[in-house]
C-alpha positions as CSV (number, residue, x, y, z in Angstrom):
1,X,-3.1,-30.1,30.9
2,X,-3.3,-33.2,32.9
3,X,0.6,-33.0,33.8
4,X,0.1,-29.4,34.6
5,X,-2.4,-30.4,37.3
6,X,-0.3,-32.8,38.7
7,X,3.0,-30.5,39.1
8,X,0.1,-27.7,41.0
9,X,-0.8,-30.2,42.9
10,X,2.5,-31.9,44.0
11,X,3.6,-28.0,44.8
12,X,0.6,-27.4,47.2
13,X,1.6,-30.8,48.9
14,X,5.2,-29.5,49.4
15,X,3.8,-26.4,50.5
16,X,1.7,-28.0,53.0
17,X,3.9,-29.9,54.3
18,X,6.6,-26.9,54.9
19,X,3.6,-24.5,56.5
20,X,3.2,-27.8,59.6
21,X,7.1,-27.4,59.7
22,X,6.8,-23.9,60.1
23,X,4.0,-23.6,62.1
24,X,5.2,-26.5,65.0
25,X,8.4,-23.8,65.1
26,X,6.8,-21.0,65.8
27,X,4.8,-22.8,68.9
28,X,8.4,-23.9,70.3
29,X,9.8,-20.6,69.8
30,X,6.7,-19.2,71.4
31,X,7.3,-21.5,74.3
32,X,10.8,-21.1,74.7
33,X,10.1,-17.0,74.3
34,X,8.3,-17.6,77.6
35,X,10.6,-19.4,79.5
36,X,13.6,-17.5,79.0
37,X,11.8,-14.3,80.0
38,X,11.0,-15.4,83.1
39,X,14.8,-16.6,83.7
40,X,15.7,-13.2,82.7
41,X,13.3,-11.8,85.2
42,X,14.8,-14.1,88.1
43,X,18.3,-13.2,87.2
44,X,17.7,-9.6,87.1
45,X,17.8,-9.0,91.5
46,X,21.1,-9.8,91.5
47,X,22.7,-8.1,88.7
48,X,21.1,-4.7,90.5
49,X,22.5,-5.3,93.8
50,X,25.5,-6.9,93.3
51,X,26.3,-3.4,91.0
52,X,25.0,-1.2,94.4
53,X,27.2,-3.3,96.3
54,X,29.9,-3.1,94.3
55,X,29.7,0.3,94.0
56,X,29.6,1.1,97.6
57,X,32.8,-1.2,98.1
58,X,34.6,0.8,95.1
59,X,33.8,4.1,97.1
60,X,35.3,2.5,100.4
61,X,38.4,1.4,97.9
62,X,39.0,4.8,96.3
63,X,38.9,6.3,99.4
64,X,41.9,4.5,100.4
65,X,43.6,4.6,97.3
66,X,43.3,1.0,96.6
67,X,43.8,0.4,92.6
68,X,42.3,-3.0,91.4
69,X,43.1,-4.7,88.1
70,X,39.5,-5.6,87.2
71,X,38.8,-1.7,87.2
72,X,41.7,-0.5,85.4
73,X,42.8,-1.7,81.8
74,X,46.0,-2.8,81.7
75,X,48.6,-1.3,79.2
76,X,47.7,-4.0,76.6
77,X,46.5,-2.6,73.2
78,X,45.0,-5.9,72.0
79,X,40.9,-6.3,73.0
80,X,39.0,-9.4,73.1
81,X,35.6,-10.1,71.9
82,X,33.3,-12.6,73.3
83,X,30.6,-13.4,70.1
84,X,27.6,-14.5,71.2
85,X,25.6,-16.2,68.6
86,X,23.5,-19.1,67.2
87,X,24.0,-22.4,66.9
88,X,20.8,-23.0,64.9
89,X,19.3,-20.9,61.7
90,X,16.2,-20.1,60.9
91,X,15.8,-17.0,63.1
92,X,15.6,-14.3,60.5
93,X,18.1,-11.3,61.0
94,X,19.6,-12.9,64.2
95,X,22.9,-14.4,62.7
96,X,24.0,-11.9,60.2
97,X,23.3,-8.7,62.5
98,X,25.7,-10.4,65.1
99,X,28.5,-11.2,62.6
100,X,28.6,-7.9,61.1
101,X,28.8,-6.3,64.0
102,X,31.6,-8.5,65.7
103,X,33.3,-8.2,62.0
104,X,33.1,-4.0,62.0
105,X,34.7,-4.5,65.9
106,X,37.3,-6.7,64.7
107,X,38.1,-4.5,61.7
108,X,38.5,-1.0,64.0
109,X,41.2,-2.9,66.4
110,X,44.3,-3.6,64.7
111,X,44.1,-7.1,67.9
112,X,41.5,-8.9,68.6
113,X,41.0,-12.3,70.2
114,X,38.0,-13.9,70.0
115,X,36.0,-16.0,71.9
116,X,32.9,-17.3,69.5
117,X,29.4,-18.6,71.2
118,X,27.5,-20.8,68.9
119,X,28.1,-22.6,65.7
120,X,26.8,-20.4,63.3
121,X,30.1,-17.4,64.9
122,X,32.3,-20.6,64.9
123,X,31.5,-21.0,61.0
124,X,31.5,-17.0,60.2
125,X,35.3,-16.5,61.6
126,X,36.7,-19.9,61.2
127,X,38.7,-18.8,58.4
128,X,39.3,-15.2,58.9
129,X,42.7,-13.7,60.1
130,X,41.5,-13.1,63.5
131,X,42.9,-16.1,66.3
132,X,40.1,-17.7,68.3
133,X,40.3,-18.6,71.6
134,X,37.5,-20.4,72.7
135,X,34.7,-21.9,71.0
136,X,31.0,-22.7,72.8
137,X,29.2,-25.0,70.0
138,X,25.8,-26.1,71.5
139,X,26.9,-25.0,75.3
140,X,24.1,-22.5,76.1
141,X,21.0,-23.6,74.7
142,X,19.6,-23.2,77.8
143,X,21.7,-21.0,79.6
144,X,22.7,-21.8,83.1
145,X,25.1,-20.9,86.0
146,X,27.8,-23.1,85.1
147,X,28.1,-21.5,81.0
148,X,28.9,-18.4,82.3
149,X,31.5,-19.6,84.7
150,X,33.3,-21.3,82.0
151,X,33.1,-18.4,79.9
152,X,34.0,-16.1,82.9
153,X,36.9,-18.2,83.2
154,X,38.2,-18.2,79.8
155,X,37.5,-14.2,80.0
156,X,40.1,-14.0,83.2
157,X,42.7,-15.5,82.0
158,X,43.0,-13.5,78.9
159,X,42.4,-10.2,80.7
160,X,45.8,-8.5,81.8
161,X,47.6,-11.4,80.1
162,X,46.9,-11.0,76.5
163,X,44.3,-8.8,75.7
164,X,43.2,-5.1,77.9
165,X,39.9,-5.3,76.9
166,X,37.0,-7.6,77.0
167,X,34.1,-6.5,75.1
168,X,30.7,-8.7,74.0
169,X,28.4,-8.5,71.3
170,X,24.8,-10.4,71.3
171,X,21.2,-9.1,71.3
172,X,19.5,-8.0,73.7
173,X,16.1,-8.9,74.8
174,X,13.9,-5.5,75.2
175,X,10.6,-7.1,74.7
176,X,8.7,-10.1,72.6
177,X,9.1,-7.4,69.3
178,X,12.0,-5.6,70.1
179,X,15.6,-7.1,70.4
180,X,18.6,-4.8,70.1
181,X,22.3,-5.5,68.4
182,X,24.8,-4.5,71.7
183,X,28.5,-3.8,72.4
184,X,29.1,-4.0,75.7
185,X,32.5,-3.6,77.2
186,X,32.5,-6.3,80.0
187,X,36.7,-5.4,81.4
188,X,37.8,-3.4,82.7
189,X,34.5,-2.7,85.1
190,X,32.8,0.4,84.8
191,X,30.7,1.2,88.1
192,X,28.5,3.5,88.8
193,X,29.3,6.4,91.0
194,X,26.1,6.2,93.8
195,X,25.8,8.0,97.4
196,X,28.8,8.6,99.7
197,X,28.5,5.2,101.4
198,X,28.9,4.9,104.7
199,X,32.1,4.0,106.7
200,X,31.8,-0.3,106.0
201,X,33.8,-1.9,108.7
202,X,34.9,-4.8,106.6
203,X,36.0,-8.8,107.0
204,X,38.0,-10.3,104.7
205,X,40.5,-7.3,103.5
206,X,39.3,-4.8,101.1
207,X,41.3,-6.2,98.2
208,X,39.9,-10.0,98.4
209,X,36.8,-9.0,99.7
210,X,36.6,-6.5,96.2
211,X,38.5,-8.9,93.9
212,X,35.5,-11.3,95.2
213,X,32.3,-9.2,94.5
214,X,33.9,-8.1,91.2
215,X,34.5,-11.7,90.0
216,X,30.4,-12.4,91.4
217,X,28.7,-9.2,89.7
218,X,31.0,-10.5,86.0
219,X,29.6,-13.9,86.4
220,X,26.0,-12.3,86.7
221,X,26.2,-10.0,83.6
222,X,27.7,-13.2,81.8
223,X,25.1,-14.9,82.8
224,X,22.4,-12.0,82.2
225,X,23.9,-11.8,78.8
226,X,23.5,-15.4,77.9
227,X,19.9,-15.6,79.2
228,X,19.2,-12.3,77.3
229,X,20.4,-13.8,74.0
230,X,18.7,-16.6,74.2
231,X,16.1,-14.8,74.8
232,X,16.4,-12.5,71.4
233,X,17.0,-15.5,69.5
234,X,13.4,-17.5,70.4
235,X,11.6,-14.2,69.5
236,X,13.3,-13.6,66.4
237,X,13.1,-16.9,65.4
238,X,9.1,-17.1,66.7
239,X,8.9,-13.5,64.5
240,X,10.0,-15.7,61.4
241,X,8.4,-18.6,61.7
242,X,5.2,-16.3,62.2
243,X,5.9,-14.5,58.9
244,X,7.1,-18.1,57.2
245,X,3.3,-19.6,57.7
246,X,1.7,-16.7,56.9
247,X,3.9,-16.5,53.4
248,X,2.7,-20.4,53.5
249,X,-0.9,-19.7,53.9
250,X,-1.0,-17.3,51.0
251,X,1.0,-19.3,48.6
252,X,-1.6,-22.2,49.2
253,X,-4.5,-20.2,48.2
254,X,-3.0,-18.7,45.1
255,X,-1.7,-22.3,44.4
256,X,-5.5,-23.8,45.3
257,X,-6.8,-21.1,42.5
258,X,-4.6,-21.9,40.4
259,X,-5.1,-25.9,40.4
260,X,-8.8,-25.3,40.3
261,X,-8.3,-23.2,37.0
262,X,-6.5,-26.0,35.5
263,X,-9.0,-28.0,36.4
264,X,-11.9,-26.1,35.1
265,X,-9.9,-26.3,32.1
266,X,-9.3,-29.3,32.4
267,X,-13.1,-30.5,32.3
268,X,-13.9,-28.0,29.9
269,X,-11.2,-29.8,27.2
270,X,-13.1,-33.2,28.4
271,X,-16.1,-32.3,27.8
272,X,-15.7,-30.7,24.3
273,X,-13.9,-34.0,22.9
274,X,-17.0,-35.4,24.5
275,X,-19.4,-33.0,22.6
276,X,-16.9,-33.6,19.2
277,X,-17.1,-37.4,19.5
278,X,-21.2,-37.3,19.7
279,X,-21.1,-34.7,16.7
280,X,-19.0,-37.0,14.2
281,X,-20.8,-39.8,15.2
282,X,-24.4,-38.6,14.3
283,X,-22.6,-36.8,11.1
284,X,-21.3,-40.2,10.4
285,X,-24.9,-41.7,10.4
């Protein structure tokens, strides 16, 4: 009994000690929840004007008749995929949902080249038949300008080369308890048809001055996509963590009834030796 009081015990120990683990999680996620939130809300101003401007500029383009690479794919059948993932567990569905979803892409498209964001992407597709690109282990923890120029970078010089198509999968951020899987085809640009713009009188040339303000409104979606995944991935992991101590707190109390049980019992078995003792002795007077 004695031993079985000490194994309870040594669990709700263990226990305890998981639940701080668990617990000083969530409060970092919960923090970093925060912060990236309000980097999404910053970033957001430019994605919405850079697309009006880019619009308008597209009208003034197709009005001449310009054609523009970035806007229409080139007669390359493979596609690449840009994976953006974790490069840390513990954040519940967050992992899988992306790599099934980039898997299901890469199983539709006879081609596909991908370019895998985080550690845990690197490890899913490491040894699958698909060729890899570029790898981003630990780059985007905290997102910043720079990530997505590199990324946008390595995006450029596979489009209208190698690949016609450059799609992304990640999660995006809706709101502290709701993140959604997304495909999102990044190349060629789709933009939206607004207003008949105004005649622009425009300085550089059409081409460069489009070719410029398309390369600027890719490196903020990038960029907004990085942020928002990030973004996912705190609340996600803040949901589990959440869930983890609460799972925690119940275990301990079922474990905490349990010991004292064994206890009780414990004493109980104590005190009737005790009692059986005091009876043989007076029988033995």
């Amino acid at each position: 009994m004695a031993k079985k009081t000490r194994q309870i015990l040594r669990r709700i120990q263990n226990v305890r000690h998981v639940r701080q683990i668990t617990k000083a999680m969530y409060a970092i996620a919960a923090t970093q929840v925060i912060q990236r939130k309000r980097a999404l809300a910053q970033a957001a101003p430019f994605g919405e004007e850079s697309e009006r401007a880019l619009a308008r500029l597209w009208q003034a383009a197709a009005r001449e008749g310009l054609e523009h690479p970035l806007f229409f794919p080139p007669d390359i059948p493979a596609k690449a995929l840009v994976v953006v993932n974790a490069d840390r567990g513990l954040c519940g569905r967050y992992v899988g949902d992306i790599n099934r979803a980039a898997l299901r892409f890469c199983q539709r498209h006879r081609e596909v080249r991908l370019l895998l964001g985080g550690e845990k992407a690197y490890r899913f597709f490491r040894t699958r038949p698909w060729p890899i690109s570029a790898t981003y282990l630990h780059l985007y923890e905290r997102p910043r300008l720079e990530h997505a120029e590199r990324l946008l970078t390595d995006v450029l010089a596979l489009y209208g080369e190698q690949v016609g198509e450059v799609w992304a999968v990640y999660m995006e951020f809706r709101g502290e308890l709701v993140q959604r899987l997304k495909l999102e085809r990044l190349l060629p640009l789709e933009v939206p048809v607004g207003e008949e713009a105004e005649e622009l009188i425009l300085e550089p040339a059409l081409p460069e001055l489009l070719t410029h303000l398309a390369r600027l409104h890719l490196l903020g979606r990038i960029f907004h996509l990085l942020l928002s995944a990030k973004a996912s991935e705190q609340a996600i992991r803040r949901q589990t963590m959440k869930a983890a101590t609460d799972n925690a707190d119940e275990l301990l109390e079922k474990l905490t009834l349990l010991y004292n049980k064994a206890r009780q019992h414990a004493i109980t078995a104590e005190l009737a030796d005790i009692m059986g003792g005091a009876e043989a002795l007076r029988e033995g007077r």
